[in-house]
N, C-alpha and C positions, 0 to 999 in steps of 0.2 A: 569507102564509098564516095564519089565526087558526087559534089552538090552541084544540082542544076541550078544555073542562072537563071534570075527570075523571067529572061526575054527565050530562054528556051523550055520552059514547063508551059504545057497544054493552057490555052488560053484562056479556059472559064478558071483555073486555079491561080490565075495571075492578080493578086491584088487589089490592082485597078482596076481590071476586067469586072471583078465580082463587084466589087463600088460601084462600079457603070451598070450594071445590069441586075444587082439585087439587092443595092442599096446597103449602106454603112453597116447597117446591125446582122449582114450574113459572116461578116469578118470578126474575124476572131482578133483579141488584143495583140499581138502581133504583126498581122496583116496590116493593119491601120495605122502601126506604129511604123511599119516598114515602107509606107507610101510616104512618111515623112522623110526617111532613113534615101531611100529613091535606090541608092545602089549601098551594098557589102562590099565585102574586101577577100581576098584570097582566099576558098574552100569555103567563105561562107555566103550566102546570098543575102538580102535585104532582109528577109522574113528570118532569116537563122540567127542572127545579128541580133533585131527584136527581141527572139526568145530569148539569147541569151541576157540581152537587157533585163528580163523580164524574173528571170533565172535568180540571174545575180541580186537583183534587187527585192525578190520577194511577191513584189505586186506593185499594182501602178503606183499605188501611194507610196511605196517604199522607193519607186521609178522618178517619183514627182517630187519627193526633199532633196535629190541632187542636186547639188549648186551648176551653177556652167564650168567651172574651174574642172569639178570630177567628172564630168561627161563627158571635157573636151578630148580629156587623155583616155579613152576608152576606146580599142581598136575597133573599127568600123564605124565610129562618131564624129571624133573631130568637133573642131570648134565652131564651122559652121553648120554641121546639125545639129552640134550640142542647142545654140543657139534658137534651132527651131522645134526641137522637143521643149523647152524654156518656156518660151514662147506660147506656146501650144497648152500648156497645162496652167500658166496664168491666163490665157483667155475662158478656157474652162470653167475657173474659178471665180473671173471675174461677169460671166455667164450667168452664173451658178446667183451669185447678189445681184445682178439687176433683175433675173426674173423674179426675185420674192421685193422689187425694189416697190414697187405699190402695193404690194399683199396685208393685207391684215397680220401683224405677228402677234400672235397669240397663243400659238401651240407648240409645245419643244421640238415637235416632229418640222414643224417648218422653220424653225431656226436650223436644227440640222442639218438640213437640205440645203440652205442657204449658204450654212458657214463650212459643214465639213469639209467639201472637197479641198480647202485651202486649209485648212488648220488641222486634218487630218496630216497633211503633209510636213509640219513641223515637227523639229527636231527639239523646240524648248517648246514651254509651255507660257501660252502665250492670253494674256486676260486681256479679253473685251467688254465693253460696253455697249447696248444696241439702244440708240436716243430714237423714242416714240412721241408720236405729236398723239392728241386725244381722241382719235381712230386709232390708235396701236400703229400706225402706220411708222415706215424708219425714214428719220429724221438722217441719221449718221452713223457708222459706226467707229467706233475710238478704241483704239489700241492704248490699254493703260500702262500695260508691262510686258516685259520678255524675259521672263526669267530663265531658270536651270532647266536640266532635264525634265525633272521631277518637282520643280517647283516654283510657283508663282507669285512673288511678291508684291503685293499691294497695300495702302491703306482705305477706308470706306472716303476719305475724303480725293484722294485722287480719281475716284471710279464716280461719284456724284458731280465732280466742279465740271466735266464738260459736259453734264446734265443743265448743270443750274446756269452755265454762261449758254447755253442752247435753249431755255426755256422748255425743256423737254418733259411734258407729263407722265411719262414713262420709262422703265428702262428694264431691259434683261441683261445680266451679269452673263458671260461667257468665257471659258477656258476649255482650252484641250490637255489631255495627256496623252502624251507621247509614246507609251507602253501601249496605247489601244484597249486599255482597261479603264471605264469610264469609273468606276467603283469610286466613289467623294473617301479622299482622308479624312486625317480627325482636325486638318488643317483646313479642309474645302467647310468642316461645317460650321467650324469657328469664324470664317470668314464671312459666309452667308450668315449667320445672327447678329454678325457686326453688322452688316449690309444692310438687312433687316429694322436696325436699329435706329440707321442713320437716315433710310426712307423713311420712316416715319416720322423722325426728327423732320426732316425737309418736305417734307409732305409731297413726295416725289412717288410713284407708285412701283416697287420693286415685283414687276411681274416673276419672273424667274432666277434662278441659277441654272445653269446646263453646265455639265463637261460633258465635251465631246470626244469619243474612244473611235474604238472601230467595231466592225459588225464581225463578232464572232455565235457560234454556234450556242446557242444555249441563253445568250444574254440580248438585251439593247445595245446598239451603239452611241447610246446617251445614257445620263445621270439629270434628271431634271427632281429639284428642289421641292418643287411646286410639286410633281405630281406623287414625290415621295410623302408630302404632306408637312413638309417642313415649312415651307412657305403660303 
């Protein structure tokens, strides 16, 4: 079967057509990806390209940990759209933290929303710190560690000192795992009672721990500390 090029399928099925006249959310994750993509390559069209991006990778998130190096060598990408798929999922992300950048943080569900799309997308497992002034509000967030696949190495006094050199009255501990299983080891609990430990020593106010997973059927796509009653 030859695939039709995107400039000769019926016009409301054209991508951009449907963007123009039914707005972002009538397109499917392809489509959208393929207006970045603009033109395919031999027997495939723009949108058939997408899918197969889409194929290969699993899901967007799994679309969004490519580095530019693996996207450039992917037939119908290339390095300058690698560059603009790149591109395109760090503005997301960075989207994603200014809208909660005046928010009250106080609830794991809006730390979530905040952080997952970027740390969803990591390949290690990556511990942060969210600096709160005395509205909960964020001050900064500080990346303490990058660790392995599956594990994130820290100590309480690295995760508190750009607390204490920020004069930050608050703080929420944050990491992701990479498996998309937010489930805390016997390593995440050990960590948060050290953590626990060490706010109260510093009389720093340790709102949370979250790990962030991904959304599968049956579960959260979070692990929140606090609401487990640990904290």
């Amino acid at each position: 079967m030859v695939q039709l090029k995107i400039s000769e399928m019926p016009q409301d099925d054209r991508p951009r057509e449907k963007l123009r006249k039914r707005g972002a959310d009538a397109l499917t994750d392809s489509e959208l990806i393929a207006i970045l993509l603009r033109t395919g390559l031999v027997g495939a069209n723009a949108v058939e390209v997408a899918g197969h991006l889409l194929e290969r990778y699993g899901s967007l998130v799994g679309l969004s940990r490519c580095s530019l190096e693996e996207l450039s060598t992917i037939p119908g990408v290339g390095p300058a759209k690698a560059m603009q798929l790149v591109a395109t999922f760090k503005l997301g992300q960075r989207l994603a933290k200014e809208t909660y950048a005046h928010e009250k943080i106080d609830t794991p569900q809006l730390v979530y929303e905040m952080l997952a799309s970027e740390m969803r997308g990591l390949h290690k497992e990556s511990l942060r710190v969210l600096l709160l002034d005395t509205r909960y509000r964020l001050l900064r967030t500080e990346q303490i560690s990058l660790g392995s696949v599956n594990e994130s190495i820290a100590h309480p006094r690295d995760v508190f000192r750009p607390a204490v050199v920020s004069s930050a009255y608050a703080v929420v501990v944050v990491h992701n795992h990479p498996s998309g299983d937010p489930s805390p080891s016997q390593a995440d609990h050990c960590l948060t009672r050290r953590l626990a430990d060490a706010a109260e020593l510093l009389q720093i106010k340790l709102l949370d721990h979250i790990i962030i997973g991904a959304p599968a059927e049956g579960r959260a796509p979070y692990f929140s500390f606090k609401e487990a009653g640990v904290l």
